[in-house]
Each structure stands twice: as C-alpha cells, then as structure tokens.
C-alpha positions as CSV (number, residue, x, y, z in Angstrom):
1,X,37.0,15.6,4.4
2,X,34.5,17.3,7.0
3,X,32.6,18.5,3.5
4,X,32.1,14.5,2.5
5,X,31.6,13.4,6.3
6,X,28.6,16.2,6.5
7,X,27.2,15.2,2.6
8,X,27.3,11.1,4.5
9,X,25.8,12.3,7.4
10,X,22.7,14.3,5.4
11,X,22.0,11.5,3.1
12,X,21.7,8.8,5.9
13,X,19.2,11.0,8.1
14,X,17.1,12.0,4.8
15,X,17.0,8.3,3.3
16,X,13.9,6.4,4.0
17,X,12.3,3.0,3.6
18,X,10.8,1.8,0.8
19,X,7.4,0.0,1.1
20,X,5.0,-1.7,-0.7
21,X,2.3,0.1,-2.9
22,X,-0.5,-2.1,-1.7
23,X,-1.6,-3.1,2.1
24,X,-1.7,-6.6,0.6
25,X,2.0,-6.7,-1.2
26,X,4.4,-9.8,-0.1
27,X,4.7,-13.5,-0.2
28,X,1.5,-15.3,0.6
29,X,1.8,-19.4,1.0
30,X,-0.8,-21.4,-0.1
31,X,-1.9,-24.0,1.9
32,X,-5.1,-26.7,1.7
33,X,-6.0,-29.0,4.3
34,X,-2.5,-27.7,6.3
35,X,-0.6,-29.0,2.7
36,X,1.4,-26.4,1.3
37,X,0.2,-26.5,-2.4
38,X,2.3,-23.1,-3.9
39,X,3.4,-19.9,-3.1
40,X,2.4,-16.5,-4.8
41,X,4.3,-12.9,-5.1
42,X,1.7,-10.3,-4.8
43,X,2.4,-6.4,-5.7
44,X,0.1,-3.5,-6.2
45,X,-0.1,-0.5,-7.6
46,X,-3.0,1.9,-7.9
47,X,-5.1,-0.7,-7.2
48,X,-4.5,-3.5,-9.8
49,X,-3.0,-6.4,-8.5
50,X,-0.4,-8.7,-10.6
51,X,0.9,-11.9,-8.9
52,X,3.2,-14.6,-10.0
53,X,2.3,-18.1,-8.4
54,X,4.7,-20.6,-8.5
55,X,4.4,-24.3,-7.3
56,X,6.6,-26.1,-4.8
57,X,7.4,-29.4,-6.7
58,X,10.9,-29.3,-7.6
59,X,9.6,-31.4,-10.8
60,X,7.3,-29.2,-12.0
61,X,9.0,-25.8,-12.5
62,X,5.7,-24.1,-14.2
63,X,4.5,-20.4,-12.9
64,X,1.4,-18.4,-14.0
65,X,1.2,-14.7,-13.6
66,X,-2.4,-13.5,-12.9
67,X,-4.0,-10.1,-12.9
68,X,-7.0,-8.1,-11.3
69,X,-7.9,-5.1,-10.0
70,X,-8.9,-5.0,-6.6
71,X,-12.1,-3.6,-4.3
72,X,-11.5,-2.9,-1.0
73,X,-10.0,-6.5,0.1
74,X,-11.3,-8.6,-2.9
75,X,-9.8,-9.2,-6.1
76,X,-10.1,-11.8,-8.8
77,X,-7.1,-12.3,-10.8
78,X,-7.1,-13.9,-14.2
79,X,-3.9,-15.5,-16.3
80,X,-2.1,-13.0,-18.4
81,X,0.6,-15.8,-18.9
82,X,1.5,-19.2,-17.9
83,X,0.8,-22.9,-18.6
84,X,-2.9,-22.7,-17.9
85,X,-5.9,-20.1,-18.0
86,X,-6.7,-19.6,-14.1
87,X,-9.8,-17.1,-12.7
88,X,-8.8,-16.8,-8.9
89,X,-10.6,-14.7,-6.2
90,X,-8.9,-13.9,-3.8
91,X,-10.5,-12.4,-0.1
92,X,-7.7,-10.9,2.1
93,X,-8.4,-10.5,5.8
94,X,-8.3,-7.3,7.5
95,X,-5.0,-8.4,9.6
96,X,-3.0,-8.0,5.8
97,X,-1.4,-11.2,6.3
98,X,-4.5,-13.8,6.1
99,X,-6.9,-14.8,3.1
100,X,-8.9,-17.1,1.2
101,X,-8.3,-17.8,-2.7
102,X,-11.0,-20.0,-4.5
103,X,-10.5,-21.3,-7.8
104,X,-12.9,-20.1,-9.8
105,X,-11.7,-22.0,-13.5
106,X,-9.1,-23.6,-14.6
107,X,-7.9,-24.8,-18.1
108,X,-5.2,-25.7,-20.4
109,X,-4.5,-23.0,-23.6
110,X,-5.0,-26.0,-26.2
111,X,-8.6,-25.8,-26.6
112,X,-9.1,-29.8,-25.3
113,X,-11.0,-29.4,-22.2
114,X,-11.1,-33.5,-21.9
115,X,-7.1,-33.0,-21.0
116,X,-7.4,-29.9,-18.4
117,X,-7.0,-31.7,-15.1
118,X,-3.8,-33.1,-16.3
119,X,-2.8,-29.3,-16.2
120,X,-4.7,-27.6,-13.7
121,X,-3.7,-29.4,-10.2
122,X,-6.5,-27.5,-8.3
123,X,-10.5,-27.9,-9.5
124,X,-12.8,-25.1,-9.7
125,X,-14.3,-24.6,-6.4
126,X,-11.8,-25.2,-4.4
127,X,-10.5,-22.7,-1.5
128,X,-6.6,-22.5,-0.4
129,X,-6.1,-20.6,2.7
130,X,-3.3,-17.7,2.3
131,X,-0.7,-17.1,5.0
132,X,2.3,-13.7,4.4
133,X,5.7,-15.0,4.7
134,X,7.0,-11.9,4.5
C-alpha cells in the first residue's frame, strides 16, 4: 500500500498543465456594432492557424473551418470546408484576448455569384471585433 500511495504521490507532483500551442489559441466572440454575429475556435500549431467559426442562430446550424498561417499577430485564414468560400484577416492585439477580423471575400461553392449574399451573411469589407471567452 505505502508502494501505490508513493507511485500517487509522484505522479500528482510531476503532472503538469497542458496549454495551448499558440498565444492566440481559445474562443474568440465575434461581435459588430456590440451584435454578437458568431463565435470561432482558434488553435495553433507551429504557426498555422485552423479555426472553426460557427454562427449563433439556432436556425442556421452551418460552420466553416478556415486556415492560414500566421506572422507575428496577423493571419488570413481561407475556407478549407464549409458552406461558403471565406478569405478572413484576422489582426490580434498584443493583450491575446482582443482583435479585429475583416472580411476579405465571401462566396457560395456553386459558381453563381448573383446568389452569394443569400449565403455569405457578412460583405467583403466588413470588420468584426474579436473578444476571448476563454
């Protein structure tokens, strides 16, 4: 028993916490004019940057994941899958729980642009400002 109570003991003190690969990793709120308009999942790792954004209309259940590589605290992101082909950039602040994201383009995958702001909520040009959650 003192062998297992000793083993216990070790592993608590030599356990760490894990944490995030990126300065930027977390939960970032998107928010225009003080209007939440989505939320997005950012995580790092060696510098490229995948998020998954996801609107917060319970009747509209799409979700685009986006991808970049970042420099310094600027990255644009561009769909790898989803409903609609986004280009984001995104400009975090130096506190690591601020930024800006502006809508660079925005359309549909079916080749129609005369139908992509029935898709794309958000037109090029515009900025959200980014709050962390957590």
């Amino acid at each position: 028993m003192k062998r297992v109570m000793t083993a216990l003991a070790l592993l608590f003190c030599t356990t760490s916490t894990a944490h995030a690969a990126g300065p930027f990793d977390g939960i970032y709120a998107f928010n225009f004019n003080g209007v939440l308009t989505g939320y997005a999942s950012v995580h790092e790792n060696n510098g490229v940057i995948i998020a998954v954004v996801l609107e917060p209309s319970p009747f509209d259940s799409t979700w685009e994941a986006i991808r970049g590589t970042r420099n310094g605290n600027i990255v644009r992101l561009s769909s790898i899958f989803g409903t609609v082909n986004l280009v984001i950039d995104i400009t975090f602040n130096g506190d690591n729980s601020t930024g800006t994201a502006v809508f660079i383009s925005c359309s549909d995958s079916d080749d129609d642009p005369s139908n992509d702001n029935d898709n794309c909520d958000i037109p090029a040009g515009t900025a959200l400002n980014l709050t962390k959650i957590f």
